[in-house]
C-alpha positions in Angstrom: 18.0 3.2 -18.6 18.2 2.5 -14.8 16.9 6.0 -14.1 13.9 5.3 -16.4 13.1 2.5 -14.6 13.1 4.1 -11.2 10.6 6.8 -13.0 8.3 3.9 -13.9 8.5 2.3 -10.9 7.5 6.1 -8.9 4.5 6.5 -11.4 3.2 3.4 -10.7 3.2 3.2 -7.1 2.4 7.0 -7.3 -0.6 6.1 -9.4 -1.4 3.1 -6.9 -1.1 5.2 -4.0 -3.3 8.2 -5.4 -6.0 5.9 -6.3 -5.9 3.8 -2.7 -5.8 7.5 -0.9 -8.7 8.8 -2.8 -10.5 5.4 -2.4 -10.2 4.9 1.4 -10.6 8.7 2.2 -13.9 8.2 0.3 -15.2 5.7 2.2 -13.7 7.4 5.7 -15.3 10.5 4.8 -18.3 9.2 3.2 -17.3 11.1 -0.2 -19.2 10.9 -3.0 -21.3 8.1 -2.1 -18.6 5.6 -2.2 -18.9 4.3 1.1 -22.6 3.5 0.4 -21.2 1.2 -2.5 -18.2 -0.5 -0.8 -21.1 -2.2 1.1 -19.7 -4.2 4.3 -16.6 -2.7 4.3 -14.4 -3.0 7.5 -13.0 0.2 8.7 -9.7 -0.8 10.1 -8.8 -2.2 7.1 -9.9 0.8 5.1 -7.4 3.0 7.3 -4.6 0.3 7.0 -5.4 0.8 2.8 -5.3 4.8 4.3 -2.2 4.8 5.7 -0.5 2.6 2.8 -0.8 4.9 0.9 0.2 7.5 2.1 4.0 5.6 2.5 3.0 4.6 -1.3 3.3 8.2 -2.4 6.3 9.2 -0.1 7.8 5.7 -1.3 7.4 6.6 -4.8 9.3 10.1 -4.5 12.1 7.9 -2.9 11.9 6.0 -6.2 12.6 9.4 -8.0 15.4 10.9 -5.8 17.0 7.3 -5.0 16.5 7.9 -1.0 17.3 4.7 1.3 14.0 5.4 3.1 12.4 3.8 -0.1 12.3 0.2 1.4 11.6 0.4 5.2 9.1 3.2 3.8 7.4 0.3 2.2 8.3 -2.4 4.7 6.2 -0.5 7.6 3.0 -0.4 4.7 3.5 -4.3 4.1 3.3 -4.7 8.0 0.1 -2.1 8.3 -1.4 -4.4 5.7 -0.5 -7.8 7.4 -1.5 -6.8 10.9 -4.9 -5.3 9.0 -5.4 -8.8 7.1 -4.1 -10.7 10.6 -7.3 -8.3 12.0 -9.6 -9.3 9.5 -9.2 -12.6 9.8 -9.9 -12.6 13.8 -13.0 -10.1 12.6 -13.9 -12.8 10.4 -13.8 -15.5 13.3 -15.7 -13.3 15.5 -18.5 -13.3 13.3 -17.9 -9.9 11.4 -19.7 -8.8 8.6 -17.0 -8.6 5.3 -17.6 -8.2 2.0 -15.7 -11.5 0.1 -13.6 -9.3 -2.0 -12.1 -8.1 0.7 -9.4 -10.7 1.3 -8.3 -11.2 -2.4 -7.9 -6.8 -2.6 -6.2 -7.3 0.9 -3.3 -9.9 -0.9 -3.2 -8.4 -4.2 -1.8 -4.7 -1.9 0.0 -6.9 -0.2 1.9 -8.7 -3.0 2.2 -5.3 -4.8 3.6 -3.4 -1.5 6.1 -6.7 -1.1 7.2 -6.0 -5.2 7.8 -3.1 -4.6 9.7 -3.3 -1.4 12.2 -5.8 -3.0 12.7 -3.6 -6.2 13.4 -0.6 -3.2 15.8 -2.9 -1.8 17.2 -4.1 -4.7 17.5 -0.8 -6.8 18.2 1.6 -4.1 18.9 -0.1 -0.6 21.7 -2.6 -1.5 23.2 -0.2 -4.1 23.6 2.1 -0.9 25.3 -0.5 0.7 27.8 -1.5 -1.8 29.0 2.1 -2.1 27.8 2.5 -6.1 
């Protein structure tokens, strides 16, 4: 059961993570006009998304194979995304052009990544610990 679980848990970050890569590397890239409809989107948050997923996908094979790099793996993509949303907010009081939906996609990743990171810890990292 507990191995079935971990599967889920990999597919759905895996899942997460393939859709935030292909999302942000379309609007880096410019890729099939996505960019054009993401309107005023602000690029350091789009590489923050970037780089989140990458540790997403890495994260979610740690899932699989039960690796202790699971949870700081997904520690360092809730920092990227704080220090982006901590960015966007100074952006914001500088006068910088957002699009609204910007914040609420920023704290939904962030409560996901943080979901996942205590499921890490709890299923993997303090199993470690305790020797089981």
């Amino acid at each position: 059961m507990k191995k079935r679980l971990s599967y889920l848990f990999a597919f759905v970050l895996a899942a997460f993570g393939v859709l935030t890569l292909f999302l942000s590397a379309s609007v880096i890239f410019d890729l099939f006009g996505i960019r054009e409809k993401e309107g005023n989107y602000v690029l350091f948050v789009v590489w923050a998304n970037f780089i989140s997923s990458l540790l997403y996908i890495v994260a979610a094979y740690g899932f699989i194979k039960n690796t202790k790099m699971t949870f700081p793996l997904l520690g360092m993509s809730a920092i990227v995304l704080l220090s982006a949303l901590i960015g966007l907010f100074v952006y914001i009081g500088a006068g910088g052009v957002y699009e609204t939906k910007t914040i609420g996609a920023m704290g939904f990743r962030i409560i996901i990544t943080l979901i996942f990171a205590a499921l890490a810890y709890f299923m993997i990292t303090k199993k470690v610990q305790n020797g089981n």
